[in-house]
C-alpha positions as CSV (number, residue, x, y, z in Angstrom):
1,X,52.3,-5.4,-42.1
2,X,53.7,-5.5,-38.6
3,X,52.1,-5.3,-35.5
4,X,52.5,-1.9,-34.1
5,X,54.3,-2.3,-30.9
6,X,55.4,0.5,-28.9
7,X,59.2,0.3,-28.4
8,X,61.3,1.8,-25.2
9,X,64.8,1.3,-24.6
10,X,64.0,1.1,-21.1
11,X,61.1,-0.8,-21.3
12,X,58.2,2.5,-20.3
13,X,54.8,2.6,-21.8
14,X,55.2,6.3,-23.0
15,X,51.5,6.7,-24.1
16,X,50.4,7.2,-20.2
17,X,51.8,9.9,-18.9
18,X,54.6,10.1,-16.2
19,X,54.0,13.5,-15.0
20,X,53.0,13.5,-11.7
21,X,53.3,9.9,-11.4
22,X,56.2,7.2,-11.6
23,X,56.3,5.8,-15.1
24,X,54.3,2.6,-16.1
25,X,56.6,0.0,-17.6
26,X,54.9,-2.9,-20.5
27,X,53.5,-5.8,-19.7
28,X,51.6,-8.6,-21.4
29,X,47.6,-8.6,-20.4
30,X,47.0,-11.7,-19.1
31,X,45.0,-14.1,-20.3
32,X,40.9,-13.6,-20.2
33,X,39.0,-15.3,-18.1
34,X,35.0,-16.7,-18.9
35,X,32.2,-14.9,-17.7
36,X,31.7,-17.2,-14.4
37,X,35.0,-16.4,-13.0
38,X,34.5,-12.6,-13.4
39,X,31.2,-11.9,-12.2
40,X,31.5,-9.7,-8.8
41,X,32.5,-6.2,-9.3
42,X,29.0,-5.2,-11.1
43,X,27.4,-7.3,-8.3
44,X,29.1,-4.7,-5.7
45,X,28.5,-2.0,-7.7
46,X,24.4,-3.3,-7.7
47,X,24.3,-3.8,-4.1
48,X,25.5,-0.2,-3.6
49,X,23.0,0.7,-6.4
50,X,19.8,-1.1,-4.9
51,X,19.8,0.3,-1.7
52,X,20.0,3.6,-2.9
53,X,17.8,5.3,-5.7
54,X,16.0,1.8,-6.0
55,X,14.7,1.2,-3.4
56,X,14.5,5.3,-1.4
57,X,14.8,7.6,-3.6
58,X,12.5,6.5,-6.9
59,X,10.0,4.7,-4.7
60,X,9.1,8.4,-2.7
61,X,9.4,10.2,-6.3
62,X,7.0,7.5,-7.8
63,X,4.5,8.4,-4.7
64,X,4.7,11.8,-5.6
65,X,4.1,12.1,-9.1
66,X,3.2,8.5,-9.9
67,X,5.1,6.8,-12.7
68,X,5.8,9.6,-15.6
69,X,8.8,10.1,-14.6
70,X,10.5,6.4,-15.3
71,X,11.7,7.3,-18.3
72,X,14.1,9.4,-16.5
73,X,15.1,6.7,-14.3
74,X,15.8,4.5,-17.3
75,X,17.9,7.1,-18.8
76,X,20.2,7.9,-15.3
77,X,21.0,4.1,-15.2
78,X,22.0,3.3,-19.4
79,X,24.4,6.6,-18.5
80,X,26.2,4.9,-15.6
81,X,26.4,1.7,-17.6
82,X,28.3,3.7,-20.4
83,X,30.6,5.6,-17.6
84,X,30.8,2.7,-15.6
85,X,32.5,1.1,-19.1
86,X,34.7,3.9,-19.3
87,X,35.7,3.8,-15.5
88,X,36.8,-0.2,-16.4
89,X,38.5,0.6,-19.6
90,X,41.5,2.3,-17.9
91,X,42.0,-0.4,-15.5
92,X,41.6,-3.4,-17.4
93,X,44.1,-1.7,-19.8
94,X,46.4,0.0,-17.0
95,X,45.6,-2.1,-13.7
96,X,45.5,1.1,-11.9
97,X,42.3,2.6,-10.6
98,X,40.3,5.7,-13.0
99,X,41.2,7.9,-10.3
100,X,44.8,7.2,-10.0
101,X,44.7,7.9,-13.8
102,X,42.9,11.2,-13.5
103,X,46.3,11.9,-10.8
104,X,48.1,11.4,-14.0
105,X,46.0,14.0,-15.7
106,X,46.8,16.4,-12.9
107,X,48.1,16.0,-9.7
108,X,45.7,18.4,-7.7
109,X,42.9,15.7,-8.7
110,X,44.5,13.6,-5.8
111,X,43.3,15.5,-3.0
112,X,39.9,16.9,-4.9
113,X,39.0,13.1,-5.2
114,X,39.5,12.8,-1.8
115,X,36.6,15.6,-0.9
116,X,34.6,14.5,-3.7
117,X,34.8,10.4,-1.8
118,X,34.3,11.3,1.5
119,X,31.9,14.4,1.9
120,X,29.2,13.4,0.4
121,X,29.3,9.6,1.2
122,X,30.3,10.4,4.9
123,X,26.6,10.5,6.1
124,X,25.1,7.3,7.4
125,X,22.3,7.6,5.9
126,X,21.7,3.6,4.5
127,X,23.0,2.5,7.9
128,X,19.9,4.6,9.5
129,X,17.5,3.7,7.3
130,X,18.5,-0.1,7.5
131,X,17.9,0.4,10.9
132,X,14.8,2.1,10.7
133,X,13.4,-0.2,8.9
134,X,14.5,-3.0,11.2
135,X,12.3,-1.4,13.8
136,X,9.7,-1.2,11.6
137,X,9.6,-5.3,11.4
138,X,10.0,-5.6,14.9
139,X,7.9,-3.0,16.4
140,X,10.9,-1.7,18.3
141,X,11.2,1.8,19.7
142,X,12.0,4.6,17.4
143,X,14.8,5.0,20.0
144,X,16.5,2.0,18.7
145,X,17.6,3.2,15.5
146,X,21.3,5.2,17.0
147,X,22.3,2.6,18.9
148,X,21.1,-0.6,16.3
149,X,22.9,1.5,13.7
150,X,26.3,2.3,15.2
151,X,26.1,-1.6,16.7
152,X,25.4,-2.3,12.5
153,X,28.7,0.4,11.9
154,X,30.7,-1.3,14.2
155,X,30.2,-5.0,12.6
156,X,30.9,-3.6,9.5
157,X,34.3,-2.5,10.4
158,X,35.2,-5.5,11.8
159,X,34.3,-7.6,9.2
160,X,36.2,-5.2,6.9
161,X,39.3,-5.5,9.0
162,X,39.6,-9.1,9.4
163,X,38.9,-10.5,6.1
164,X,42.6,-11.9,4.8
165,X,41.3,-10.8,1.2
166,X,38.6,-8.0,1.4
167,X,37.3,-8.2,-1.6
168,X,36.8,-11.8,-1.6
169,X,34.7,-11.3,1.9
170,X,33.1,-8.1,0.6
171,X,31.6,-10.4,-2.8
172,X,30.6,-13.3,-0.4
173,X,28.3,-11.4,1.4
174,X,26.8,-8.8,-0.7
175,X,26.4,-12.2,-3.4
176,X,24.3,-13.2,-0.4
177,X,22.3,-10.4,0.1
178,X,22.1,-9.3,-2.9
179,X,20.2,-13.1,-3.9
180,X,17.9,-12.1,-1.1
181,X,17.1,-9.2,-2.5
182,X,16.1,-10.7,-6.1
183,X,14.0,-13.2,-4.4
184,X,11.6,-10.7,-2.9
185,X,11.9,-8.9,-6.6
186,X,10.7,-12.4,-7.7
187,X,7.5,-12.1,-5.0
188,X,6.7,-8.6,-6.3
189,X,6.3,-9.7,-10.0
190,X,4.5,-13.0,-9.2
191,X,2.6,-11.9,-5.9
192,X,2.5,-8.4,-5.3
193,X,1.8,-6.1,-9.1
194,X,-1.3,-6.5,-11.1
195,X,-2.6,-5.7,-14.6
196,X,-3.2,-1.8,-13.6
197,X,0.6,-1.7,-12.2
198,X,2.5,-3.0,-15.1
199,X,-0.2,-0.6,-17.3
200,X,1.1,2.0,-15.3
201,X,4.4,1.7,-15.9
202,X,3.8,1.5,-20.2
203,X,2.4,4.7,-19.7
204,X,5.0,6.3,-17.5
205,X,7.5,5.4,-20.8
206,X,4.6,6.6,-23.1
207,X,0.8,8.1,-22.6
208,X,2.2,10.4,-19.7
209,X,4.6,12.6,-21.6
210,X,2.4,15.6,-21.4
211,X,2.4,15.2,-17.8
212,X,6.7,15.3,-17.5
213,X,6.7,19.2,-16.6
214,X,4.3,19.4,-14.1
215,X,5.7,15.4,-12.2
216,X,9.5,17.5,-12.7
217,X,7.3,20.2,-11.1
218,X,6.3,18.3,-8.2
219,X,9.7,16.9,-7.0
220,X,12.3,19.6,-4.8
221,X,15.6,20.1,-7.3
222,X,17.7,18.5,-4.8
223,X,15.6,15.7,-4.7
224,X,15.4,15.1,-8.2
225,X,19.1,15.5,-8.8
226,X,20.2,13.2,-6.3
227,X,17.2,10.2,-8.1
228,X,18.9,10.8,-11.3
229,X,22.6,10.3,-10.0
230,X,21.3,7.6,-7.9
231,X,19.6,5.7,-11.3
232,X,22.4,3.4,-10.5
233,X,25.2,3.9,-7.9
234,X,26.0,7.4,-8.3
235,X,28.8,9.7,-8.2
236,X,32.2,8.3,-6.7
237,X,30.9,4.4,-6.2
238,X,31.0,4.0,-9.7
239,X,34.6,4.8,-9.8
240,X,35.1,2.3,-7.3
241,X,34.2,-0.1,-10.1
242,X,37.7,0.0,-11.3
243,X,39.3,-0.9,-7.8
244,X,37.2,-3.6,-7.8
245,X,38.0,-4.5,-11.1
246,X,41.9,-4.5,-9.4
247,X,41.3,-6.9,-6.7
248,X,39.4,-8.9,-9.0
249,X,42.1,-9.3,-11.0
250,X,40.7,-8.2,-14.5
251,X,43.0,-7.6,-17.5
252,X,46.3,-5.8,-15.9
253,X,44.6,-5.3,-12.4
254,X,45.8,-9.3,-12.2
255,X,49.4,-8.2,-11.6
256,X,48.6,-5.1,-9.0
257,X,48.5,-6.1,-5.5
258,X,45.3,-6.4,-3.8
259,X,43.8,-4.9,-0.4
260,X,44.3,-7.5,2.6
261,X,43.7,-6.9,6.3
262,X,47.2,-6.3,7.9
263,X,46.1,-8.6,10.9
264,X,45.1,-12.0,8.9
265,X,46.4,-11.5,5.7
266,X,49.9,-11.1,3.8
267,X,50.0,-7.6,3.1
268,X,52.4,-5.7,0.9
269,X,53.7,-1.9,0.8
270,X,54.1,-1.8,-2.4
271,X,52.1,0.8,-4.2
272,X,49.4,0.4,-7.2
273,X,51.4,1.8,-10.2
274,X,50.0,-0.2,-13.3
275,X,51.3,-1.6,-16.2
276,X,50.6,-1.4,-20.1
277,X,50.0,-3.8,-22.6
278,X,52.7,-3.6,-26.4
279,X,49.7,-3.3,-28.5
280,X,50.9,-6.6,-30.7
281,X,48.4,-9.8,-32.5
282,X,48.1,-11.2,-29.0
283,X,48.0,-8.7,-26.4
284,X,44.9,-6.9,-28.7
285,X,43.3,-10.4,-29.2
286,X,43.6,-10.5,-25.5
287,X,42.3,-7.3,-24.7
288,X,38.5,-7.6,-26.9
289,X,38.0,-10.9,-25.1
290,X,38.4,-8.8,-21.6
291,X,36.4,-6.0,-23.2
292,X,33.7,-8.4,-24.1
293,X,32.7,-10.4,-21.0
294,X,33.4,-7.1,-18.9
295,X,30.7,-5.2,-20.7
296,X,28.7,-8.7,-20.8
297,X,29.5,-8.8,-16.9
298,X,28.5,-4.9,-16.4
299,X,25.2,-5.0,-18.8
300,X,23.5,-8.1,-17.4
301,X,24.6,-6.9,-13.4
302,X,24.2,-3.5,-13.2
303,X,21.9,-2.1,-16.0
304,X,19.5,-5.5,-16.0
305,X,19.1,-6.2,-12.9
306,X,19.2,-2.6,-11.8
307,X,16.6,-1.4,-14.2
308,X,14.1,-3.8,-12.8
309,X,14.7,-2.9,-9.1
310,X,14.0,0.5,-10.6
311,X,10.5,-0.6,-12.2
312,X,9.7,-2.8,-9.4
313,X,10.1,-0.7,-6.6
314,X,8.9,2.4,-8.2
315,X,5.3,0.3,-9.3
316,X,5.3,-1.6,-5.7
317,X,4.8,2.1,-4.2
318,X,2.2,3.6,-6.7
319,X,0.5,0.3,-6.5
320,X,-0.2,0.3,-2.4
321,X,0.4,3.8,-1.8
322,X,-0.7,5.8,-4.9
323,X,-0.1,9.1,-5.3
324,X,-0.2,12.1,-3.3
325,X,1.2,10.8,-0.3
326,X,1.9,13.7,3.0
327,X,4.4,10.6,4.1
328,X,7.5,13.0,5.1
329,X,11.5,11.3,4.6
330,X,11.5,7.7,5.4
331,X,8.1,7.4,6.6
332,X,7.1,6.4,3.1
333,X,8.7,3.2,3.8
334,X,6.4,2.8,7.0
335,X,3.7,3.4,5.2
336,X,4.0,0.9,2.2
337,X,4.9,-1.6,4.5
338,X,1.3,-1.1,6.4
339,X,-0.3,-0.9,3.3
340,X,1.0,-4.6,1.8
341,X,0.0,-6.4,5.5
342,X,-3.1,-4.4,5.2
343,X,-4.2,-5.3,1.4
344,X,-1.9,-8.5,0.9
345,X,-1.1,-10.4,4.1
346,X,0.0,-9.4,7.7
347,X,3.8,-11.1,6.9
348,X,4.1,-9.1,4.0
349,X,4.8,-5.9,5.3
350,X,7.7,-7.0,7.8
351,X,8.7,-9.1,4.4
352,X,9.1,-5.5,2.6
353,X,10.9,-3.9,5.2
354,X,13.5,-6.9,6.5
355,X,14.2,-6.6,2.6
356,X,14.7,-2.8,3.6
357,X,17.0,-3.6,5.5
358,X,19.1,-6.5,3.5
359,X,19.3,-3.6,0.9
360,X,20.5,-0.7,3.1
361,X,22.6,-2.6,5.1
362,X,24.3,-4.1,1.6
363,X,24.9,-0.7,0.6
364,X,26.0,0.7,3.6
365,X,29.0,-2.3,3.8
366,X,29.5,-1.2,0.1
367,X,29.9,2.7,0.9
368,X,32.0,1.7,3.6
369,X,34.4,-0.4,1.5
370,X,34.4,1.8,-1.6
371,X,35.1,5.1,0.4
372,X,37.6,3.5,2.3
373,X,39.5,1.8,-1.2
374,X,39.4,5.1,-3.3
375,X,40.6,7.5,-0.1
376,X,44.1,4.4,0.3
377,X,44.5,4.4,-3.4
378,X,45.1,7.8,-3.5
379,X,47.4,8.4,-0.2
380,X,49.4,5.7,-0.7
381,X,50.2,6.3,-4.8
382,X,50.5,10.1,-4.1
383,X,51.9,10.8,-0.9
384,X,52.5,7.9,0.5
385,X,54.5,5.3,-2.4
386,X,57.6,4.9,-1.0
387,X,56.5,4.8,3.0
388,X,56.8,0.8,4.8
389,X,54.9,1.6,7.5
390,X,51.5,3.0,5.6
391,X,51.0,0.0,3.3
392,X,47.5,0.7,1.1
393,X,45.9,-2.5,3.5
394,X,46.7,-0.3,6.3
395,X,45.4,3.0,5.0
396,X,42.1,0.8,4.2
397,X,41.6,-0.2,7.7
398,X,42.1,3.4,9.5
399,X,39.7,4.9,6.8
400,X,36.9,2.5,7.4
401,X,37.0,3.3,11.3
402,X,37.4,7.1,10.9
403,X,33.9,6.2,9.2
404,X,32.4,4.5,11.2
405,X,33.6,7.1,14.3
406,X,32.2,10.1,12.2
407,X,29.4,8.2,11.0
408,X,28.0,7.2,15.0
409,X,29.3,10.6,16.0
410,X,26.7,11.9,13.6
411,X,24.1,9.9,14.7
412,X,25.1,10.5,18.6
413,X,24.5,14.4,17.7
414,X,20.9,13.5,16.7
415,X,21.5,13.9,12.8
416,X,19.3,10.1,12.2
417,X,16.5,11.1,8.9
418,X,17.6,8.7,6.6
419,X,16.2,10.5,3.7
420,X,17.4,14.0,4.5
421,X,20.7,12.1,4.9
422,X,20.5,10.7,1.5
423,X,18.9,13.6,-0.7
424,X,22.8,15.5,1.1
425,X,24.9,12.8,-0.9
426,X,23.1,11.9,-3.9
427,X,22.5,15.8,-4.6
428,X,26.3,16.3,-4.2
429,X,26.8,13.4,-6.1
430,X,25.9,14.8,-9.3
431,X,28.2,17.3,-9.2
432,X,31.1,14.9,-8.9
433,X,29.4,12.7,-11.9
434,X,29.5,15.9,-14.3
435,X,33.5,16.5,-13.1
436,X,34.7,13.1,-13.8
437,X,32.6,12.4,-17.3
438,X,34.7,14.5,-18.3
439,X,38.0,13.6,-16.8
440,X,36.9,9.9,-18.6
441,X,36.9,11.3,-22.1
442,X,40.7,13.5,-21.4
443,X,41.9,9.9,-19.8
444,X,40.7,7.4,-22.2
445,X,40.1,9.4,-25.8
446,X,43.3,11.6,-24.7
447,X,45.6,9.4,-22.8
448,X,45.0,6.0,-24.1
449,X,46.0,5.0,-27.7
450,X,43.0,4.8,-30.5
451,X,42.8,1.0,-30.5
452,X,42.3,0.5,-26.5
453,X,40.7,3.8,-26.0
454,X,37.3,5.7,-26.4
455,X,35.5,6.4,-29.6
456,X,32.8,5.6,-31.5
457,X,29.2,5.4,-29.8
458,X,30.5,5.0,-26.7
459,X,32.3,8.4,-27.0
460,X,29.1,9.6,-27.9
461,X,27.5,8.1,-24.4
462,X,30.4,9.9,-22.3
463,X,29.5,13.1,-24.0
464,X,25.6,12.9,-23.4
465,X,27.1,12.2,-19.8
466,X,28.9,15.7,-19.5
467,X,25.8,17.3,-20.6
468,X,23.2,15.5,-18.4
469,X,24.9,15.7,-15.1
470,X,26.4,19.3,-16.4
471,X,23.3,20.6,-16.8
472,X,20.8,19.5,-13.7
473,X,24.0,20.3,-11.5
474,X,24.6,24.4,-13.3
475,X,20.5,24.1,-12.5
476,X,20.6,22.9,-9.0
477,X,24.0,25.5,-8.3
478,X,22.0,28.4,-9.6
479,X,18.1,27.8,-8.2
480,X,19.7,27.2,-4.5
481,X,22.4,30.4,-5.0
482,X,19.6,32.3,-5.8
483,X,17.4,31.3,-3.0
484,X,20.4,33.0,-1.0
485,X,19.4,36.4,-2.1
């Protein structure tokens, strides 16, 4: 029987759609590469992860109604490794970025993507809290957070515009901190949790059932949302998976051009329009191998080692703060830091929050980055393809300093609670989850052909996806509507 390869007289891959976009032409996938060579992407996608519902957001929840609410934890994160699968899918078949592909669903996405990136990622609340937490360790003045955080803003930048190859600098350094990070998650297991915490957290998946209404009960809507969509990255980080995925070069993302800084490295105005693979003996052979150590790459990374920052952070605060705490925003953090020097050792405490700040200020270098990548991907293939001057390098560079000016202009006007600042983007980052679940099963069930695309149990994950984040956003939309009347 013979392979069934998609034919063109003039060479276009007709399955992806051309409507809005210039066509994508075939090309051969490339050959795969061993798990070693591809680890990065989920480790960027962890160190945006950690430093947001792992180590704020379930921590304060777990002080609040102890530990019954884990499960739910458990249950955000598998989701996001299933859509963060989906996210990959397109571009290790396509090269282009899930976003770029939604463009192709309908143009108006372009711009929509753009809100859904920017507002509710534009607040600085990791860089605050990173720097909060720095004072913390150091006894400084509470006065010291503005200017330590724009100082930490400012860094960021420049180490974002000078990199030759910005991914390559970005996976240095959050590999880094992100090793620093599982050491002291190495300390709490060996050092810090005892018998009673790990019982805790068996009954949290188990013997506290009963108690689920009244713990949901005890947590602010917002709140709650914004935990579940930040079980994991949440909302448009995990569609920067796929860019990373690009500049990785994964599957087809190995023949797109890759982000460089226009001052040290060789930049290119060419635009990311992808390729797709004749679906022949090879070329499929080809694309399970990619399949397989991406997923292998994505499991282990992201929902592994994300799951037990979860666990550990979540039983490191019911063990030395309990439950019931009156700590208000990020003064949680304070407090289980005073607690460990008080019950543990006097180092511990500045330990636990120098940590805090290796986490946040990870993150915050990740937000930075993947705001920055998704906001150039979009200009320059939509508005922007055909311009020499605005190269997507370029378009990079301006976006991360329009951040970082908005984000210290933020701070300037005395807007500094970490938490407040993060319960704002995580809340409206459920929202955006629930739009593009959706967009994921129209792209890669709809657009892509049966043997590359979506189906089976997976399909089945995407669709639990559209109802989870579907129905705690239609909940949060309606309780804080009403509270308007």
């Amino acid at each position: 029987m013979a392979d069934p390869v998609p034919s063109s007289p003039s060479g276009i891959a007709t399955e992806i759609s051309s409507q809005y976009l210039p066509p994508v032409t075939y090309r051969d996938l490339p050959e795969p590469l061993p798990l070693k060579k591809v680890i990065g992407p989920s480790v960027l996608l962890l160190a945006g992860s950690i430093g947001s519902g792992e180590f704020v957001l379930w921590p304060y929840i777990s002080t609040q109604t102890g530990l019954a609410l884990v499960w739910l934890a458990t249950i955000g994160i598998l989701t996001q490794y299933y859509l963060n699968m989906e996210i990959t899918r397109y571009t290790l078949a396509t090269g282009e970025t899930a976003v770029t592909g939604f463009t192709r669903l309908w143009k108006h996405w372009s711009w929509l993507f753009i809100i859904m990136a920017v507002v509710p990622w534009m607040w600085p609340g990791w860089a605050s809290g990173s720097s909060t937490a720095l004072t913390y360790a150091f006894g400084l003045s509470a006065s010291m957070v503005v200017p330590i955080t724009i100082a930490s803003l400012v860094l960021i930048g420049i180490v974002l515009t000078i990199s030759p190859v910005v991914y390559k600098a970005v996976e240095k350094i959050q590999f880094f901190l992100v090793a620093l990070i599982l050491l002291f998650m190495v300390y709490i297991v060996f050092g810090l949790l005892n018998g009673d915490s790990w019982s805790a957290l068996l009954s949290g998946f188990t013997a506290e059932i009963p108690d689920i209404p009244a713990a949901i009960g005890k947590i602010p809507t917002a709140l709650l949302l914004g935990a579940i969509a930040f079980a994991g990255a949440g909302g448009v980080m995990n569609l920067a998976q796929s860019n990373w995925v690009r500049d990785k070069g994964m599957g087809m993302g190995a023949h797109l051009p890759k982000i460089v800084s226009p001052i040290t490295g060789q930049e290119t105005t060419a635009a990311s329009i992808g390729y797709f693979f004749p679906q022949n003996s090879e070329n499929m052979a080809r694309w399970k191998a990619w399949w397989r150590v991406a997923d292998r790459e994505q499991f282990l990374t992201f929902f592994v080692l994300g799951l037990l920052a979860i666990m550990l952070f979540m039983m490191l605060a019911f063990t030395y703060v309990g439950v019931g705490s009156t700590a208000q925003n990020f003064d949680f953090v304070r407090l289980l830091g005073e607690n460990l020097s008080a019950k543990v050792a006097p180092w511990v405490g500045p330990a636990f929050w120098l940590t805090g700040v290796v986490v946040l200020l990870s993150t915050n270098l990740t937000v930075l980055d993947m705001i920055a990548r998704i906001v150039a991907d979009i200009l320059k293939n939509n508005w922007l393809r055909d311009s020499k001057q605005w190269s997507e390098s370029r378009l990079y560079v301006t976006i991360v300093w329009l951040m970082v000016i908005f984000g210290s202009t933020i701070l300037l006007l005395g807007v500094s609670q970490p938490l407040v600042l993060l319960v704002i983007a995580s809340a409206l980052n459920g929202l955006v989850m629930f739009v593009y679940s959706v967009l994921l099963i129209k792209l890669n069930r709809g657009m892509l052909p049966r043997a590359v695309g979506l189906g089976g149990v997976r399909f089945a994950a995407v669709i639990w996806a559209v109802v989870f984040y579907g129905g705690f956003s239609i909940y949060l939309i309606v309780t804080q509507f009403g509270k308007l009347f």
